[in-house]
N, CA and C of each residue as an Amber inpcrd file, in Angstrom:
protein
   450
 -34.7690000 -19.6780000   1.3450000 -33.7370000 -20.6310000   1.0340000
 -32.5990000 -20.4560000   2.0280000 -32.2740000 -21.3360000   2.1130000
 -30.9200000 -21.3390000   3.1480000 -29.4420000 -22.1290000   2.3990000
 -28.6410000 -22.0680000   3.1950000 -27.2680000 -22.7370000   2.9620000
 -26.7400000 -23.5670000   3.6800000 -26.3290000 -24.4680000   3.8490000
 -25.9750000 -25.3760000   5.1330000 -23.9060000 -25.5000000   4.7760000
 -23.7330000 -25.3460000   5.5600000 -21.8560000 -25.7200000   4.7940000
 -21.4010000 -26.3690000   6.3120000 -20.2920000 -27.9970000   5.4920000
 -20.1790000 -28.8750000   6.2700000 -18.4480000 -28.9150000   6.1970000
 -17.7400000 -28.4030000   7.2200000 -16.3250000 -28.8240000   6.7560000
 -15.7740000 -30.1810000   7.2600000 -15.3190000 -31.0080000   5.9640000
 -14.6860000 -32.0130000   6.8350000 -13.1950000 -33.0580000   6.4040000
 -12.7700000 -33.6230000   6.8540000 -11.3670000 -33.5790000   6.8740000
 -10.9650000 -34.3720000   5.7290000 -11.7180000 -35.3150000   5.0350000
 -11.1620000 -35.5940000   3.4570000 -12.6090000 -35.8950000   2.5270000
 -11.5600000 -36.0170000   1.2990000 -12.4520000 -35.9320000   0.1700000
 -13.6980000 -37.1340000   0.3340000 -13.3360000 -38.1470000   0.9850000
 -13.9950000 -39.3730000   0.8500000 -14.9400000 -38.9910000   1.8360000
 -14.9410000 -38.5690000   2.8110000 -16.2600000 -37.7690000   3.3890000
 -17.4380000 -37.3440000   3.1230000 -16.2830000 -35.9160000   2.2330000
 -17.1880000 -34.8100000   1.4980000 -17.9740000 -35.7330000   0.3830000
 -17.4750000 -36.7710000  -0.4180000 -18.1190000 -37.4750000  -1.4150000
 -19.6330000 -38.7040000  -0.8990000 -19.6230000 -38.9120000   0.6630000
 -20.1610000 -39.7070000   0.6040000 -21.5770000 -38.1930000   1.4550000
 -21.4860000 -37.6740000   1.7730000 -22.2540000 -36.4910000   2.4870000
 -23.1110000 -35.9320000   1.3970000 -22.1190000 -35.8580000  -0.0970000
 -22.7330000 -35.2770000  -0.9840000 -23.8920000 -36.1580000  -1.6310000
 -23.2650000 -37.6010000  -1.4200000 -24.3880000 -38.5800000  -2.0870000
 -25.5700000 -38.4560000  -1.2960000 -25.3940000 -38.4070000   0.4760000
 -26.4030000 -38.6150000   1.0600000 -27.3100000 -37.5610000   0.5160000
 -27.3550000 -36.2980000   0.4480000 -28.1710000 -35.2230000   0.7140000
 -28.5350000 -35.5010000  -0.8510000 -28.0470000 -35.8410000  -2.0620000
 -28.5290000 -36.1610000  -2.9420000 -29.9250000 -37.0340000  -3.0950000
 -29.5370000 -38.0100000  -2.3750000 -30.2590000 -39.3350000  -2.5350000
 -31.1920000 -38.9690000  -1.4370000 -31.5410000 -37.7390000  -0.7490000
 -32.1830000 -37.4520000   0.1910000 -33.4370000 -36.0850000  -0.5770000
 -33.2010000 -35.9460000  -1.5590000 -33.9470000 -35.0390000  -2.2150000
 -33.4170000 -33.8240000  -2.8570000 -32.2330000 -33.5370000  -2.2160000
 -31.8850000 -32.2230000  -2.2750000 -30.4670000 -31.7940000  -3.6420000
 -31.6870000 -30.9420000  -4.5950000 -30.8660000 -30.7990000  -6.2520000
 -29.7490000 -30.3300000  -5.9780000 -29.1840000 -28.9150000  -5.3260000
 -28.4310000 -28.0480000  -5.7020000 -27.4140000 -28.2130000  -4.2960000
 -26.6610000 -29.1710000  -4.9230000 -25.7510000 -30.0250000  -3.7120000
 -24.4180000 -29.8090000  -4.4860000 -22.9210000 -28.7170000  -3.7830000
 -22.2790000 -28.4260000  -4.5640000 -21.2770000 -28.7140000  -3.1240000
 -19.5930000 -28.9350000  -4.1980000 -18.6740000 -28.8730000  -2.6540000
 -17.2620000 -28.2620000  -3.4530000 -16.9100000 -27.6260000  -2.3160000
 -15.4020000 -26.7130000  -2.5400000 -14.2560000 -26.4990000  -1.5490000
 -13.5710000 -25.7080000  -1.7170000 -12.7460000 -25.0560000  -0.5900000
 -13.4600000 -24.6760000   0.4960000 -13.3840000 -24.9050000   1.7570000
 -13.7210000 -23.9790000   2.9330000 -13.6530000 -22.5140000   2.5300000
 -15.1790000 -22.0770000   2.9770000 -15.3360000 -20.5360000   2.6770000
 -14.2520000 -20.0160000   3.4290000 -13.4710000 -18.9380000   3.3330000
 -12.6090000 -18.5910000   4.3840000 -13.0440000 -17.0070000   4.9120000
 -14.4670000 -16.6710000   4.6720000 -15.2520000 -15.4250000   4.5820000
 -15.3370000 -14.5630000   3.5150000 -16.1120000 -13.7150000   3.8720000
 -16.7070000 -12.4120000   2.7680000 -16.0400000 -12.2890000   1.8860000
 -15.8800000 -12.6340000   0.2950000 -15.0630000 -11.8140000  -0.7360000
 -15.1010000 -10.5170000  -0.2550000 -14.0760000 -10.3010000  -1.1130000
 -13.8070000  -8.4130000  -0.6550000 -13.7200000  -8.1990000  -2.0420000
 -14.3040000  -7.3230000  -2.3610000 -14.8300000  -6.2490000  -3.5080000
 -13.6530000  -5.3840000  -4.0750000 -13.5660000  -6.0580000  -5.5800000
 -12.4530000  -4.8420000  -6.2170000 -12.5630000  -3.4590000  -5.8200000
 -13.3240000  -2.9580000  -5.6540000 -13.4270000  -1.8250000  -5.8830000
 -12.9560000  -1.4720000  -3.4820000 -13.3680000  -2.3520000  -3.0240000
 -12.6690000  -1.8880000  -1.6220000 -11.0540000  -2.2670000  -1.8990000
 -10.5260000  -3.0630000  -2.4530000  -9.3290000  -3.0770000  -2.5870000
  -8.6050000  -1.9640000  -3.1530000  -9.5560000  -1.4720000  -4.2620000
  -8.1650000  -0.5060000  -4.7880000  -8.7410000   0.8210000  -4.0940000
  -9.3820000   1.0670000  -3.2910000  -9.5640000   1.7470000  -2.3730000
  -8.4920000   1.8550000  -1.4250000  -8.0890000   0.9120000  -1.0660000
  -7.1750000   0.7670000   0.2760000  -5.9870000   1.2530000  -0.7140000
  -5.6600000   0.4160000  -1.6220000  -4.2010000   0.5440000  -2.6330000
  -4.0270000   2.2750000  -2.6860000  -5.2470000   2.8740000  -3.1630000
  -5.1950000   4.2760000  -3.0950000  -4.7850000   5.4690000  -2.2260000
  -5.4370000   4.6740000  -0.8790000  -5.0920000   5.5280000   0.1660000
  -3.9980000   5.0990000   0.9160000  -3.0900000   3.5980000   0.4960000
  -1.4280000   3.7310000   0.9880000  -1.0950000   4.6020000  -0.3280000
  -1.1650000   4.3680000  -0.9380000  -0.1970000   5.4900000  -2.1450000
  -0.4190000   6.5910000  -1.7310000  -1.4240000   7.3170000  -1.2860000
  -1.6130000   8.9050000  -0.9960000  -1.1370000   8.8930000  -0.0850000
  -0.7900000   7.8070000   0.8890000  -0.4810000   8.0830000   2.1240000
   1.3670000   8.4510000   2.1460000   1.7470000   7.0460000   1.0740000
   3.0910000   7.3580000   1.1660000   3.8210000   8.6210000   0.1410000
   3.0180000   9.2250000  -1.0380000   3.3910000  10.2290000  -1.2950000
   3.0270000  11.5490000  -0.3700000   2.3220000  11.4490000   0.7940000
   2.1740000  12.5960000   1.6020000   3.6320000  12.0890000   2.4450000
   3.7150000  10.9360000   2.8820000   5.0860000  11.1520000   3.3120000
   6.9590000  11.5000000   3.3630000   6.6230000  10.9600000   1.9760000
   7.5150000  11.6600000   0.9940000   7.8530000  12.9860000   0.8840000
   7.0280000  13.5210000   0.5460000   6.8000000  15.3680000   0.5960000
   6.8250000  15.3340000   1.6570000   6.7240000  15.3000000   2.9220000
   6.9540000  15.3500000   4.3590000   8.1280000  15.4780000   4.6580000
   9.1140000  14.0370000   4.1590000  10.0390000  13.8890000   4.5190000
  10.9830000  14.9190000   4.0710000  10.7560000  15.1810000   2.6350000
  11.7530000  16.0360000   1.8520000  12.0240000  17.3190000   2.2140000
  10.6210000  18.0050000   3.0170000  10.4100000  19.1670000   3.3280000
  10.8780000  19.0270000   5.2340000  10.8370000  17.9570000   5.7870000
  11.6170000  18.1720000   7.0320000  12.8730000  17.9360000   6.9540000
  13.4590000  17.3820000   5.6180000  15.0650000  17.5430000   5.7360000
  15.9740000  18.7900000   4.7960000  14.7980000  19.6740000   4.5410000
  15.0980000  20.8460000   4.4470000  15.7970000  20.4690000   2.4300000
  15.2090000  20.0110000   1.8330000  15.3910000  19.6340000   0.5870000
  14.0660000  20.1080000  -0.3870000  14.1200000  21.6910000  -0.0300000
  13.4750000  22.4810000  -0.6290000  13.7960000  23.1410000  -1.7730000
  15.3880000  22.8160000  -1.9700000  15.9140000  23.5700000  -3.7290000
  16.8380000  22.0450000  -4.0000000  17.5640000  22.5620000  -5.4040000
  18.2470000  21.3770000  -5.8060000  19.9790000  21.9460000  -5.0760000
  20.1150000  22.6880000  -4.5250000  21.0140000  22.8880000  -3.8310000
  21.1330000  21.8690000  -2.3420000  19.5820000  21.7120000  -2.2240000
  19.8570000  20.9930000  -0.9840000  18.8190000  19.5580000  -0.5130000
  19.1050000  19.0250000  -1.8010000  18.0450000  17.7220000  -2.1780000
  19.1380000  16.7280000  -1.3020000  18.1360000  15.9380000  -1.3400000
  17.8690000  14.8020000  -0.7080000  17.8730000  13.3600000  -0.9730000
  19.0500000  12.2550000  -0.7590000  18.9430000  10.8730000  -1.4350000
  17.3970000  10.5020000  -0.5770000  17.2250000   8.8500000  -1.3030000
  16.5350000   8.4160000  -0.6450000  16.6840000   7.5390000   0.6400000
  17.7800000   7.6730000   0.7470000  18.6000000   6.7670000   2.3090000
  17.8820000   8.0910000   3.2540000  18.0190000   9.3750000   2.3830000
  17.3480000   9.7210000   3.3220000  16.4260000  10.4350000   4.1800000
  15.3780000  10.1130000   3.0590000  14.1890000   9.7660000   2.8970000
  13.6560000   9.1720000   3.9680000  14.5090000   7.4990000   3.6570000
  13.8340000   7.1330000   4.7210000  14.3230000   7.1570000   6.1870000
  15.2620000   7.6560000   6.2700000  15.1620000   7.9080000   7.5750000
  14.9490000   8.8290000   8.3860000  14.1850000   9.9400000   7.2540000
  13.2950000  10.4960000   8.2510000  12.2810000   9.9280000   8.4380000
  11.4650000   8.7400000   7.1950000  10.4280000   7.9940000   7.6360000
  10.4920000   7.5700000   9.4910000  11.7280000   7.0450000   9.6520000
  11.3680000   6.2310000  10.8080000  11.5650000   7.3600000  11.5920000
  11.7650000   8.5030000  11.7760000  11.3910000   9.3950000  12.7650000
   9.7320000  10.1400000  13.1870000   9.1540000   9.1800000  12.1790000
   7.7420000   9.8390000  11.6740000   7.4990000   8.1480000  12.4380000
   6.3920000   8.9490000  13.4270000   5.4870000   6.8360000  14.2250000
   4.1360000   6.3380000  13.0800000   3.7390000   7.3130000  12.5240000
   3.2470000   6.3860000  11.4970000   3.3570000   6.1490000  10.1940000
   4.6840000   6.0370000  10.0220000   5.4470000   5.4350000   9.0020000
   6.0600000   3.7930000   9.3430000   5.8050000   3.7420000  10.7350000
   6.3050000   2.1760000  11.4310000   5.3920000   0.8320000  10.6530000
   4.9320000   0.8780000  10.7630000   3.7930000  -0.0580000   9.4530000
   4.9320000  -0.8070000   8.2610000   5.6470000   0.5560000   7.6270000
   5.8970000  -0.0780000   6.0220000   7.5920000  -0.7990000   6.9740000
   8.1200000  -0.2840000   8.1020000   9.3900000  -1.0930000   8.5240000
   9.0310000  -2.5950000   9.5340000   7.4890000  -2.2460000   9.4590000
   7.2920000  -3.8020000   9.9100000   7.1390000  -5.1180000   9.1780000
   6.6650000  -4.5600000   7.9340000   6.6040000  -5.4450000   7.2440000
   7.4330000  -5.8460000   6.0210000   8.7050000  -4.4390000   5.7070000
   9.4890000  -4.7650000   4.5020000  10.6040000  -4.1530000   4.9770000
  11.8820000  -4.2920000   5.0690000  12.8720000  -4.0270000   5.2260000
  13.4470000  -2.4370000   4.3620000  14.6790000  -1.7840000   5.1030000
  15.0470000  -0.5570000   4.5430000  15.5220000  -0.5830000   3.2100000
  15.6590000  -1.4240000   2.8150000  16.1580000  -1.3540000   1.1440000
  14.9020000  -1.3590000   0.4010000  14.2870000  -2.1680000   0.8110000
  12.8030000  -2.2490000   0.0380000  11.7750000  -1.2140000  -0.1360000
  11.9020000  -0.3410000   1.2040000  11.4940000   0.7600000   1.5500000
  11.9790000   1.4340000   0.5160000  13.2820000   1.9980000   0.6250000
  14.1520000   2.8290000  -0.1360000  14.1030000   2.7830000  -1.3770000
  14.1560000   1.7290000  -2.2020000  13.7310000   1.4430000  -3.7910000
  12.6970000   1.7150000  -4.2790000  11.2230000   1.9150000  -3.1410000
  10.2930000   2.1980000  -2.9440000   9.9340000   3.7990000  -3.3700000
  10.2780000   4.3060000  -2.3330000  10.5380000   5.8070000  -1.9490000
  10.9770000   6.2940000  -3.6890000  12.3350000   5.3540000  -4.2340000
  13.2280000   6.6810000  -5.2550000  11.9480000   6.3450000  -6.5280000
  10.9150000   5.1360000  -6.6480000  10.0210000   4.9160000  -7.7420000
   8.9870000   5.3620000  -7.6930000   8.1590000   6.0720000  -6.7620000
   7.2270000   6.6180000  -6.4110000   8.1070000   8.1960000  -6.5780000
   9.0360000   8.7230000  -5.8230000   9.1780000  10.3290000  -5.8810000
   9.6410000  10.4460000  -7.4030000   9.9930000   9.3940000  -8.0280000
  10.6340000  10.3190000  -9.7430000   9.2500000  10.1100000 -10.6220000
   8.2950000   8.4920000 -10.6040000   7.3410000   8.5890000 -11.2100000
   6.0720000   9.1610000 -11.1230000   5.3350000   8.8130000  -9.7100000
   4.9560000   9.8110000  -9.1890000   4.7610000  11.1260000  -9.1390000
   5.3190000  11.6940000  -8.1740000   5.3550000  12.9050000  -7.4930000
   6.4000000  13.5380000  -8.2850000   7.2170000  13.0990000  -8.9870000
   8.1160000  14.1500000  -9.8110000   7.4470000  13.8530000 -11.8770000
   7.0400000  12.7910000 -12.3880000   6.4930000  13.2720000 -13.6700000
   5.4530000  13.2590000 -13.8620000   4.3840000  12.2680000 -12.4770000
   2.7940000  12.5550000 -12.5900000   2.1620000  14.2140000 -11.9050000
   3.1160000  14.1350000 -10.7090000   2.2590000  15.6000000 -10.0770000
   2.9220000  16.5670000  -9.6390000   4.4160000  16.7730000 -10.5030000
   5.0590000  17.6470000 -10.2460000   5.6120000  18.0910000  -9.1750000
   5.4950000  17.3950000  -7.8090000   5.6450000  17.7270000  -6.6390000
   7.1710000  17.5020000  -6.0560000   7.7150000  16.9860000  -6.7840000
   9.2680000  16.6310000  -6.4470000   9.8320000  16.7390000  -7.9060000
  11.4440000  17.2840000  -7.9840000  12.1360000  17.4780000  -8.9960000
  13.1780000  16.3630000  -8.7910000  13.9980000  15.9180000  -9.8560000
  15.3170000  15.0240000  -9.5930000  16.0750000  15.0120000 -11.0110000
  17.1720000  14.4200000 -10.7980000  18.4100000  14.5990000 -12.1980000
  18.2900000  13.3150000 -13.1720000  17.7560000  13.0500000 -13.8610000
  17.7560000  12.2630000 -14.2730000  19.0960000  10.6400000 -14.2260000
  20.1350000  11.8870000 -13.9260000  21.4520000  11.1610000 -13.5300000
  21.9620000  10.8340000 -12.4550000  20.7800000  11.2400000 -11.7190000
  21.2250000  10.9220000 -10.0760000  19.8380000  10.6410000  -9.7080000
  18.8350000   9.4740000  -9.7620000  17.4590000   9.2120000 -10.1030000
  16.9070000   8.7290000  -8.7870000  18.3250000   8.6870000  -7.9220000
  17.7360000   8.6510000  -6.4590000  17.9350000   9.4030000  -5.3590000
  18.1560000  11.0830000  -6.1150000  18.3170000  12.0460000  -5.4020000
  17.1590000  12.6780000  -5.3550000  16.2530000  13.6170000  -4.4680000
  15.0300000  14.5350000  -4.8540000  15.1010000  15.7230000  -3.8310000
  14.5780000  16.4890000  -4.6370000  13.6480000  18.1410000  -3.7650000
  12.8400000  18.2690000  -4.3090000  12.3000000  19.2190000  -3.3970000
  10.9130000  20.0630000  -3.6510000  10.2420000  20.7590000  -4.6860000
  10.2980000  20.8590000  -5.5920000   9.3590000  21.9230000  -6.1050000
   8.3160000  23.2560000  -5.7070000   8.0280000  23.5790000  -6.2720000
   7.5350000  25.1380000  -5.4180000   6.1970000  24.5900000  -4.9980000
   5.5550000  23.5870000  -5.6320000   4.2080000  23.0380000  -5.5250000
   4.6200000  21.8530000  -4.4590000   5.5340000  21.2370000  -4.2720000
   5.7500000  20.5390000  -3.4570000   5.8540000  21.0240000  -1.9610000
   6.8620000  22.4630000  -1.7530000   6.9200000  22.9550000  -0.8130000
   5.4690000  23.3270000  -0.1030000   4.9550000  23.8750000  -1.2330000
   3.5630000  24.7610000  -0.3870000   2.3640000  23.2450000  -0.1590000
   2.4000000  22.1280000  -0.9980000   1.7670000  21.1010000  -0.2640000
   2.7290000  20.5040000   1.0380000   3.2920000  20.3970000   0.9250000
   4.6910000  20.6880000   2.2810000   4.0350000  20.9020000   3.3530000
   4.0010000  22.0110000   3.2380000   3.4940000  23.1060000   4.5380000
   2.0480000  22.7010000   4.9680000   1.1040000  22.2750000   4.0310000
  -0.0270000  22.2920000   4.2880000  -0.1510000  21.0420000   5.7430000
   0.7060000  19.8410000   4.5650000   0.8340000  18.4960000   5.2860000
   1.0490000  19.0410000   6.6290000   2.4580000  19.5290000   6.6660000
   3.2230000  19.5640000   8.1070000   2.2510000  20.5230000   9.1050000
   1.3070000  21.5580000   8.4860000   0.2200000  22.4200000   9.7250000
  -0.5800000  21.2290000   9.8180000  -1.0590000  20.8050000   9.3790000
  -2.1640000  19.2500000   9.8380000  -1.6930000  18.5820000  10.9550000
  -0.5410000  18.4500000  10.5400000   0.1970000  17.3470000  11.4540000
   0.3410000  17.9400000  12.9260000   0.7130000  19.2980000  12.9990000
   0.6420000  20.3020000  14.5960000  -0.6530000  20.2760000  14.9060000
């Protein structure tokens, strides 16, 4: 069996193409949107979704641990956060496509929900919810990140 697909520029076309091949023998004569290629598969999507989230909580912990916001003595907003992002070249991606505030609102909802009440990896004040450091588990995944990276 095969498929034949005909794109063409209005409905009154597509309606008289459909009669022909009808009236020409052929049952299973259907018309739609232009294919625009391959569906893509739930399951490759939240694949990708997965590995920016891992990606940007590895940067996070990156960041926190290169601006030396390893105790709550010496935490870290998320202004700046991200700007150690942009000292990091593959962090350039999320400033191409969304601006520093967006980024930043980003950053403080991921390090408190995240990485500070899902995986413990960042601490913060509840009263200051866009301040963060390290944790002891944060630091030593810290380190791991930052030897990879040399």
């Amino acid at each position: 069996m095969y498929e034949v697909r005909v794109v063409v520029s209005t409905l009154d076309d597509a309606s008289k193409l459909l009669k022909v091949l009808e009236q020409a023998g052929y049952s299973q004569v259907s018309m739609g949107a232009p294919n625009t290629g391959a569906p893509v598969s739930t399951a490759a999507l939240l694949d990708k979704a997965k590995s920016s989230l891992n990606k940007l909580n590895d940067w996070i912990v990156i960041s926190l641990y290169k601006t030396g916001a390893k105790d709550r003595e010496h935490r870290a907003t998320a202004d700046k956060i991200v700007s150690a992002f942009q000292a990091m070249p593959e962090t350039g991606e999320l400033f191409d496509v969304r601006g520093e505030g967006v980024v930043s609102r980003t950053v403080s909802m991921v390090a408190s929900a995240v990485l500070g009440e899902k995986l413990s990896l960042v601490a913060f004040e509840k009263s200051q919810p866009r301040t963060f450091w390290l944790t002891r588990e944060g630091v030593k995944k810290a380190e791991l990140l930052v030897g990879e990276e040399e």
